[in-house]
FIGU-660175 format. One record per residue (C-alpha): z, x, y; residue in three letters. Coordinates in steps of 0.05 Angstrom, whole numbers, plus 5000, padded with zeros to 4 digits. Each point is the difference from the previous one (the first is absolute). Layout:
ZXYALA...
This chain:
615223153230UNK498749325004UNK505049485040UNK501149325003UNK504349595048UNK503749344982UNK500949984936UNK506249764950UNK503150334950UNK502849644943UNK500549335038UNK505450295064UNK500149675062UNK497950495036UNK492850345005UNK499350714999UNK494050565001UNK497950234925UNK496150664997UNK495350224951UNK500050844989UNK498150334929UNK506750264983UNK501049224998UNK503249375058UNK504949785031UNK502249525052UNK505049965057UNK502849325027UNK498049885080UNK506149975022UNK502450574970UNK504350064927UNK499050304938UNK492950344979UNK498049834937UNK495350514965UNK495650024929UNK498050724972UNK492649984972UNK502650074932UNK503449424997UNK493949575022UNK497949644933UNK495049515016UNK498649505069UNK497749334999UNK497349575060UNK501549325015UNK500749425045UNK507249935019UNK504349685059UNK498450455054UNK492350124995UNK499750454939UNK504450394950UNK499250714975UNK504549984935UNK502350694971UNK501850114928UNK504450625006UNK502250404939UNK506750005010UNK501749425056UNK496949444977UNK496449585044UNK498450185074UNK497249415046UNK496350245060UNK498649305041UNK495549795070UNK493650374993UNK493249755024UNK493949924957UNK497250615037UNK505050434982UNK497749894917UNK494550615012UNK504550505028UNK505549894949UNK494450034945UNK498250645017UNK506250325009UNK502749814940UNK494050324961UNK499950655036UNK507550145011UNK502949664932UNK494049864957UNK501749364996UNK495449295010UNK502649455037UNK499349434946UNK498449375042UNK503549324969UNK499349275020UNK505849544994UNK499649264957UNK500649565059UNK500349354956UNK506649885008UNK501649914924UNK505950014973UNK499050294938UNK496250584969UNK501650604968UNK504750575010UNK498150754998UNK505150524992UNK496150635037UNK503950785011UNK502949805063UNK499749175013UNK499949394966UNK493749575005UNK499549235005UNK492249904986UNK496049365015UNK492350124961UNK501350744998UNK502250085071UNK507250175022UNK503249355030UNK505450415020UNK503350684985UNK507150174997UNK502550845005UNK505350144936UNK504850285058UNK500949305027UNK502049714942UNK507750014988UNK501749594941UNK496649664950UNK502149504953UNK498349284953UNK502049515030UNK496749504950UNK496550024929UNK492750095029UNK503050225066UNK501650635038UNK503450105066UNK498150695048UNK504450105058UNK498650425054UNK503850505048UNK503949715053UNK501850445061UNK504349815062UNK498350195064UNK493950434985UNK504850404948UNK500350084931UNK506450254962UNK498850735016UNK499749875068UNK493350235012UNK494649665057UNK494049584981UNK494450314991UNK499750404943UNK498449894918UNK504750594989UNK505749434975UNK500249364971UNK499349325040UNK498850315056UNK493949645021UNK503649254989UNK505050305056UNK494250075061UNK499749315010UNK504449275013UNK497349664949UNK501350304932UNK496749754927UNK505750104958UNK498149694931UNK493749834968UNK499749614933UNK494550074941UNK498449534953UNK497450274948UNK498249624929UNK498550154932UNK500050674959UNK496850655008UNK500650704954UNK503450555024UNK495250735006UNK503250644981UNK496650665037UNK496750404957UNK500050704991UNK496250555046UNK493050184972UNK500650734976UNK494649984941UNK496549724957UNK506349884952UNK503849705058UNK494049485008UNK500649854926UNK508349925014UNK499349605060UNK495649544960UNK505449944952UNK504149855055UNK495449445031UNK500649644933UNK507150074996UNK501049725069UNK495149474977UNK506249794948UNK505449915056UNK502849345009UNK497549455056UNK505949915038UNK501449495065UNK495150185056UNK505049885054UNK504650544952UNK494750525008UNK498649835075UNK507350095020UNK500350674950UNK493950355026UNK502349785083UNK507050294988UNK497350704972UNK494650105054UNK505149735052UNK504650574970UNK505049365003UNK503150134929UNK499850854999UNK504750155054UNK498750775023UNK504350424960UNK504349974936UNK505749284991UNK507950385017UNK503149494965UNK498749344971UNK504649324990UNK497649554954UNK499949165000UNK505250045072UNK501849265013UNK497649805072UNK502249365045UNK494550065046UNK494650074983UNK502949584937UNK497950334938UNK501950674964UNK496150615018UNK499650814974UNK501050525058UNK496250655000UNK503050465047UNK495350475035UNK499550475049UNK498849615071UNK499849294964UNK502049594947UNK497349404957UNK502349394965UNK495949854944UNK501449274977UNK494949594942UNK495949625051UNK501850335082UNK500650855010UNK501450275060UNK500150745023UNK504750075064UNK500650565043UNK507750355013UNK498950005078UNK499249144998UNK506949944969UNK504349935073UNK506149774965UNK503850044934UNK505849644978UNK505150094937UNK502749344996UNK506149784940UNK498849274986UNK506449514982UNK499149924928UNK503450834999UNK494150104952UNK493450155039UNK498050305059UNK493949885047UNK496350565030UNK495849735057UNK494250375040UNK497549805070UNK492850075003UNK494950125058UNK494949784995UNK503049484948UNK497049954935UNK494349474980UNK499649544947UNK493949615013UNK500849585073UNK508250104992UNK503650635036UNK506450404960UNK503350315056UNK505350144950UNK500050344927UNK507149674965UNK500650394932UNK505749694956UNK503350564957UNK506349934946UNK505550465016UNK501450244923UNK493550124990UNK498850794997UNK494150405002UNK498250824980UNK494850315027UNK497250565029UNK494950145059UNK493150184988UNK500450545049UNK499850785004UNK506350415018UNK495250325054UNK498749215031UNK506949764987UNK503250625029UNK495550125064UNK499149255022UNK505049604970UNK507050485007UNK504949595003UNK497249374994UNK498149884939UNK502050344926UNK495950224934UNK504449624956UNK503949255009UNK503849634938UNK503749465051UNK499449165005UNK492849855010UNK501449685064UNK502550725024UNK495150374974UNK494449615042UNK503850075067UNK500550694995UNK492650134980UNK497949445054UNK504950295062UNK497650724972UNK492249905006UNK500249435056UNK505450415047UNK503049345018UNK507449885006UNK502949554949UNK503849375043UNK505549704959UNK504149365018UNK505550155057UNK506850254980UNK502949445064UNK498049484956UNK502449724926UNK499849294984UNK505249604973UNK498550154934UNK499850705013UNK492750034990UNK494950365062UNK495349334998UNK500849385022UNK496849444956UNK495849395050UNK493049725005UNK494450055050UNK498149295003UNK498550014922UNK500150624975UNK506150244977UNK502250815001UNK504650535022UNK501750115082UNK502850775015UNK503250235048UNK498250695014UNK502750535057UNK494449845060UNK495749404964UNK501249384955UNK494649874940UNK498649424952UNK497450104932UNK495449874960UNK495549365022UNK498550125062UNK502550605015UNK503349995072UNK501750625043UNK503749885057UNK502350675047UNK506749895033UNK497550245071UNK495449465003UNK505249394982UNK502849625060UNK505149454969UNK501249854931UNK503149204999UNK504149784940UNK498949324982UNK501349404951UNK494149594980UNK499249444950UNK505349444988UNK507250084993UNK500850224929UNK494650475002UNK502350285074UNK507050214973UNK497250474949UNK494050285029UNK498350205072UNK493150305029UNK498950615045UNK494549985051UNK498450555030UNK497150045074UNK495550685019UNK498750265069UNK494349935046UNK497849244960UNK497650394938UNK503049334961UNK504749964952UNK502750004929UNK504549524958UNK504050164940UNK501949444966UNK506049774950UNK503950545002UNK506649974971UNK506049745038UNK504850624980UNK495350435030UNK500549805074UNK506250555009UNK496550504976UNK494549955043UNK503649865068UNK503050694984UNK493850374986UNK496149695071UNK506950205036UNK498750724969UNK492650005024UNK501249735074UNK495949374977UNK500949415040UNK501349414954UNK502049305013UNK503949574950UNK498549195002UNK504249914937UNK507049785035UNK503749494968UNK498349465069UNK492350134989UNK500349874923UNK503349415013UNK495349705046UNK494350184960UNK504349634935UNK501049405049UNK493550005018UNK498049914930UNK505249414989UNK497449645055UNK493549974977UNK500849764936UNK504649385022UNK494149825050UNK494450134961UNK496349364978UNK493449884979UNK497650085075UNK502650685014UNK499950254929UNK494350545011UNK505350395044UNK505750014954UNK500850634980UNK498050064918UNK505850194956UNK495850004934UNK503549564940UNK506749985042UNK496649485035UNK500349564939UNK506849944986UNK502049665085UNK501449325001UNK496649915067UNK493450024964UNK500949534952UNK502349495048UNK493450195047UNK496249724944UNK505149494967UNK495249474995UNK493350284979UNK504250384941UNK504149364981UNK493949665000UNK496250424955UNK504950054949UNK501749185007UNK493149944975UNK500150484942UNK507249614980UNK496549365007UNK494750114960UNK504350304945UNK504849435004UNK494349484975UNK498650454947UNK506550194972UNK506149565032UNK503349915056UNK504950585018UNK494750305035UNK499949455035UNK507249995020UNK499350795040UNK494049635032UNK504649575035UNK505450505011UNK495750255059UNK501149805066UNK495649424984UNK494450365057UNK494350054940UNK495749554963UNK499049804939UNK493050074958UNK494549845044UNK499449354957UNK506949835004UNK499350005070UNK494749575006UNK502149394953UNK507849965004UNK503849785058UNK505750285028UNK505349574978UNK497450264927UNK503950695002UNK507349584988UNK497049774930UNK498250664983UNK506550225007UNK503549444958UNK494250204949UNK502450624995UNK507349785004UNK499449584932UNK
């Protein structure tokens, strides 16, 4: 047996002991955890390398993909040598890194990694079971993302440490590469495998075969680059057969319209330029949600971690579905499946509205409870919504049992327990205040706040009565004493505004145009300027022009030549001009 002390597994935090034995390794963390182990039989080839800590031992397993053995010394090279060729009859390939720091290169799709190489040598590698999603996020672009863990976690629950499930490497550390982007130009032709060799005819076939491939197509490199990454990535072929499929579902967020294959543990959303494949145990809430226009409905899933699009987050999926709109179909699933796992929950056969259909299939795979909107609440309209605005985006507010939520731009989830005062409010001038009113609402412990804006005067009732149900505190600043000192307020300011204070006059749009306090502000700038235009046509055409010139207050001047040759006592013999 050979042992060696201080070394990494897969990038974890903490160092651990790997030994070496013929039936195969393993390694145990120092301060104590999980043992991770390797059967002979699985060891496919070993490559050595410079890496972070000293020097990597990389292991292509068979069936686990790629297993990083980190912090050995130089000296240590001779003793793994030679137990890999006795024990496993396997030689340590030794590989030197590109250290130039370009750029760009070329990429190299091997069993078990993918290969950025700088003048034949790997820049980089990245394992297949880190990659989560894949898609193009330009013509000659694609976009990788990577797993993100919380706390050392993945979704499964499992510790760091292992290559047994995906991004569980990205989890070990603080600092977490999440997206890498490739740009990749021009065209390239796509290979087809060819047949096993089992003769001397099936060399003559796969000749035929090599021409025929010969004939296919050159398509967009970037294409093939983003096909070849999502079927070694295993991104696109979920594990196991699609349950059901809904095609060209209208989504909110992320805007666009999507398929959904339903699978076993996870489900995907197949749109023409973004796919995603998400697994049942991120979905931590789901909401059936009737929207005002009695014609769709929103079904909304609370995702962690959220989804990705690029640098932007989706904690939210908002599908939009029509209420008329009915679907038939039937599971792909055996009686044996359906009966043993899903009893109860879900059934072989459903001809119901689409939007039912989906809940049923989603609460049935996912286990979640489906929240709807709270029976202590219906607006004035009798509708489970409330229309307002988050600063400028406009939506839907609900008012559920134990949480409030806003749909669909940004989605907001706010839980009950965690609100402290919710103050009613007018805000705006005086026309707008009478119809409208904001809510802001206060959460414990200074975790901010949130305002919904422009909500509809008939609604204030309505929603007293549901924060009385709830125990919420609320506060209401809409009395009639406070709206009308804001409305004097408003008065005030317009009879003093002037040109000195005009910058704190509050700005009522075109109303503004129509008070007479303005137009006096600037009485004599505007009588002068059109006193000149008058004068001018006055030479020109005759003199009734001339006559509103002087039917000002006599504060402007006439044209600039005018003014310079003619005295004052002129203006009387104007007038008796015009008078004859």
């Amino acid at each position: 047996m050979e042992s060696f002390d201080n070394v990494y597994l897969d990038l974890a935090k903490n160092p651990g002991k790997c030994k070496l034995a013929e039936s195969g390794l393993g390694w145990r963390p120092s301060g104590g955890g999980d043992t991770f182990t390797l059967d002979s039989n699985n060891i496919g080839a070993a490559q050595w390398s410079r890496a972070a800590k000293g020097f990597e031992l990389k292991i292509l397993s068979r069936s686990s993909g790629v297993v990083q053995l980190d912090g050995f010394d130089q000296e240590d090279f001779e003793r793994l040598s030679k137990a890999f060729k006795i024990w496993y009859g396997i030689n340590i390939e030794t590989r030197e890194h590109a250290l130039r720091g370009w750029n760009w290169g070329k990429a190299e799709f091997t069993k078990a990694e993918l290969s950025f190489n700088v003048q034949n040598r790997p820049a980089f590698e990245i394992p297949y079971s880190e990659i989560t999603n894949t898609n193009l996020a330009g013509k000659n672009e694609v976009a990788v993302e990577f797993g993100l863990g919380a706390d050392g976690t993945t979704a499964s629950g499992q510790p760091a440490g292992s290559t047994k499930n995906r991004g569980r490497k990205a989890a070990a550390c603080a600092d977490e590469l999440v997206e890498m982007r490739f740009y990749i130009p021009g065209t390239a032709v796509k290979k087809e495998k060819a047949p096993k060799e089992e003769g001397e005819e099936d060399e003559e076939e796969k000749e035929e075969d090599g021409e025929e491939e010969e004939e296919v197509e050159e398509q967009n490199a970037a294409n093939l680059f983003y096909e070849t990454l999502m079927d070694k990535a295993e991104i696109g072929d979920v594990a196991g057969d699609t349950f059901a499929t809904f095609l060209d579902i209208l989504h909110l967020t992320p805007r666009g319209r999507f398929d959904i294959d339903m699978y076993e543990s996870s489900f995907r959303l197949r749109g023409k330029t973004y796919d995603y494949k998400i697994q049942y145990s991120s979905i931590k809430k789901f909401f059936l949600l009737p929207k005002n226009d009695d014609t769709h409905t929103l079904i909304v899933l609370g995702l962690d971690p959220p989804l990705r699009q690029g640098q932007t987050r989706y904690p939210f999926l908002v599908m939009q579905l029509k209420l008329d709109e009915e679907i038939s179909l039937e599971l792909n699933m055996t009686d044996d499946l359906l009966e043993s796992q899903y009893k109860d929950k879900l059934q072989s056969r459903y001809e119901e509205p689409v939007h039912q259909v989906v809940t049923k299939i989603f609460r049935g795979l996912s286990g979640k409870k489906v929240i709807m909107p709270s029976k202590d609440f219906v607006s004035h309209h009798g509708h489970s919504g409330v229309k307002c605005s988050i600063k400028a985006n406009e939506g839907l507010l609900y008012f559920l049992d134990k949480s409030l939520i806003f749909v669909p731009k940004p989605a907001t989830y706010i839980q009950l327990e965690n609100v402290a005062i919710i103050t009613m409010s007018r805000v705006g001038g005086a026309v707008s205040a009478s119809r409208t009113f904001d809510i802001t609402v206060s959460l414990k412990a200074g975790m901010g706040e949130h305002q919904f804006s422009n909500i509809n005067r008939e609604e204030q009732q309505p929603l007293e009565e549901y924060f009385k149900a709830k125990n919420i505190r609320f506060k209401n600043e809409m009395t009639e004493d406070h709206s009308s000192s804001l409305i004097a307020a408003a008065l005030e300011n317009e009879q003093m505004g002037s040109s000195d204070d005009e910058g704190v006059r509050p700005d009522r749009g075109s109303a503004d145009e129509d008070e007479e306090s303005i137009d006096e502000d600037f009485q004599t700038e505007t009588d002068s300027d059109v006193a000149e235009e008058f004068d001018s046509d006055h030479e020109s055409s005759g003199g009734s022009d001339a006559e509103m010139n002087d039917a000002s207050d006599g504060g402007g001047d006439d044209d600039d030549d005018d003014a310079m040759s003619e005295a004052e006592d002129s203006r009387p013999k104007k007038k008796s001009k015009v008078g004859k």
